[in-house]
C-alpha distance (Angstrom), angle and dihedral (degrees) to the residues before:
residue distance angle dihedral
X1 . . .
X2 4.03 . .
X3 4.27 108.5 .
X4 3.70 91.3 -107.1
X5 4.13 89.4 -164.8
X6 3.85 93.5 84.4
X7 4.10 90.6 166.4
X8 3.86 99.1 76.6
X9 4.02 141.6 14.6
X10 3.94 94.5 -96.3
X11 4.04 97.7 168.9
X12 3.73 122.7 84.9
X13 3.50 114.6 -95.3
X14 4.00 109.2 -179.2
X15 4.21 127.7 -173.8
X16 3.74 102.2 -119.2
X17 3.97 80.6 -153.9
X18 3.95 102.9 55.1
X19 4.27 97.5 7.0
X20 3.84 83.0 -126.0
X21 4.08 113.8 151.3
X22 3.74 97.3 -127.1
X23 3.99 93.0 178.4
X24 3.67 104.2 62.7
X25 3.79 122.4 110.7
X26 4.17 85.4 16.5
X27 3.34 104.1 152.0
X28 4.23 111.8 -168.0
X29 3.78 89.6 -170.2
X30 4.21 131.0 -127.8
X31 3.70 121.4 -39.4
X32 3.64 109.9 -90.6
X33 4.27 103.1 -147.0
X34 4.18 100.6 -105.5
X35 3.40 91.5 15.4
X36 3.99 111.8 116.2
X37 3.53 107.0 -136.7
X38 3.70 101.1 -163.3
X39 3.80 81.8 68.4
X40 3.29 91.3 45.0
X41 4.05 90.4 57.9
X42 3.14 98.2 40.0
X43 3.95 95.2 54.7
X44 3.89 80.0 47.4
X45 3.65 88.6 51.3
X46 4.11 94.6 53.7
X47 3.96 99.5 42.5
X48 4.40 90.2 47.4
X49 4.46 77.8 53.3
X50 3.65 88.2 44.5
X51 4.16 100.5 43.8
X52 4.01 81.6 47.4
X53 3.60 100.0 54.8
X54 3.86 99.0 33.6
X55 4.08 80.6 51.1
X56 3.55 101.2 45.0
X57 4.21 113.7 7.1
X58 4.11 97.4 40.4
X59 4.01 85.7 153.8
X60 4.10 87.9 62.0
X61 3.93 91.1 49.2
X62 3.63 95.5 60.3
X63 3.61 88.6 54.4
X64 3.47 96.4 48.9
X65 3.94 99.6 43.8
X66 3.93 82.4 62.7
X67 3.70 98.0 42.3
X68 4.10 87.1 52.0
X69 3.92 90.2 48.8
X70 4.16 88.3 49.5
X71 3.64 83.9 45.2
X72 3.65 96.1 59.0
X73 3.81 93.6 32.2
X74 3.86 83.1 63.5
X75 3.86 92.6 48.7
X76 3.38 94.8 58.7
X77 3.26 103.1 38.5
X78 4.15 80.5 66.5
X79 3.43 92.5 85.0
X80 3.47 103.9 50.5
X81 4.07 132.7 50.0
X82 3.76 130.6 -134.2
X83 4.11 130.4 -165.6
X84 4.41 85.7 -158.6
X85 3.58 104.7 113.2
X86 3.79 88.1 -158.1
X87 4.41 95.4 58.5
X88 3.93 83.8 42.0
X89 3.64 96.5 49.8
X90 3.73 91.6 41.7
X91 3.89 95.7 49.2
X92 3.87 86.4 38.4
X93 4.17 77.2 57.9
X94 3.69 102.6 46.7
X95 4.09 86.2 48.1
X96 3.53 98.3 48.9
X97 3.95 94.4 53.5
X98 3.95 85.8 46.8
X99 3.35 94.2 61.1
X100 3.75 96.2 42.2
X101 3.50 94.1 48.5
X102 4.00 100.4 36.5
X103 4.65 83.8 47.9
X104 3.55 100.6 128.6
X105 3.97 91.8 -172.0
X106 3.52 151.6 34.7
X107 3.55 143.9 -176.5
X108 3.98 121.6 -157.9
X109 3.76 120.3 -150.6
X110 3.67 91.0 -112.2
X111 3.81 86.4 63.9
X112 3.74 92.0 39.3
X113 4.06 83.4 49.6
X114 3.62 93.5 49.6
X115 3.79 100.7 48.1
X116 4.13 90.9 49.1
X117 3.75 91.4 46.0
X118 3.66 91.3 61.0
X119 3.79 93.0 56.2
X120 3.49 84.2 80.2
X121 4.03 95.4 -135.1
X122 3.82 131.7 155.9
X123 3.83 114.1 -87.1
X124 3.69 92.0 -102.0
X125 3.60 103.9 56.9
X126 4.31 90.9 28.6
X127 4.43 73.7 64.2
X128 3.65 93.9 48.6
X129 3.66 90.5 44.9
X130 3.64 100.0 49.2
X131 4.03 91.8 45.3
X132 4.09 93.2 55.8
X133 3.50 97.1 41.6
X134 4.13 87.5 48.6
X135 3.68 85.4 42.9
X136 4.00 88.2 46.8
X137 3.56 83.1 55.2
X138 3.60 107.7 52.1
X139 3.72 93.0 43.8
X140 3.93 88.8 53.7
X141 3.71 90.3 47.5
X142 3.66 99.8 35.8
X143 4.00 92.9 -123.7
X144 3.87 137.8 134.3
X145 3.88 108.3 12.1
X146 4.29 90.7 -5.5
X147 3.66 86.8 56.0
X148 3.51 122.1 119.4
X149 4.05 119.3 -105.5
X150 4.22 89.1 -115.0
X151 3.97 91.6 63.4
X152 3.60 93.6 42.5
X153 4.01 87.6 61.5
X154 4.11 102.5 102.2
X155 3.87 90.7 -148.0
X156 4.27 92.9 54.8
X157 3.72 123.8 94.5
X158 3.55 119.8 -177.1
């Protein structure tokens, strides 16, 4: 059900950092007639995160000032090609850790184990089964041999 109090940030929003509420007392302000208001809140909602880290986490917004400027570097560079392995690998980079980080799911093979065992098939085609859907999965996600070279790396943590 739609938050019907459009005038203020009323849900919880905590700093997984510090556990702080950084929402409460938000105030969006009155609807302005043509305005859209869930824009309005929303842009509300990103500058009360932004006025909290910048106040209290300054060694996060480094990080993510370059991350956004990556970020867009990699949108533009969508509409134009490039033969330099370097730009390629480097976009190639700033994609890959995107997707990783941005991945709002994941299914482990014991899940994936679990759901084909209770199809009840023979043990030949319960194998089969279970090796395309893991497949499925690390194609989608971009893990195990669709990974990108950067994860592969031992030494990286992301």
């Amino acid at each position: 059900m739609p938050d019907t109090n459009e005038s203020a940030l009323t849900h919880l929003t905590k700093c997984r950092l510090c556990k702080q509420d950084i929402t409460k007392g938000t105030e969006v302000g009155p609807a302005i007639i043509g305005e859209n208001q869930q824009n309005k809140k929303r842009a509300k909602y990103a500058e009360a995160l932004k006025s909290h880290l910048a106040s209290k986490h300054k060694d996060k917004v480094v990080g993510l000032i370059g991350a956004g400027h990556e970020f867009m570097e990699l949108l533009g560079s969508m509409y134009f090609e490039t033969t330099d392995p370097s730009i390629n690998r480097d976009m190639e980079r700033i994609r890959a850790v995107a997707h990783r980080t941005t991945r709002k799911h994941y299914m482990p093979d014991p899940v994936i184990d679990d759901g084909v065992a209770r199809l009840n098939l023979d043990p030949f085609a319960e194998d089969l089964v279970k090796q395309f859907a893991k497949a499925m999965r690390d194609a989608l996600c971009e893990e195990g041999q669709y990974a990108n070279e950067i994860f592969k790396e031992p030494s990286l943590t992301v």
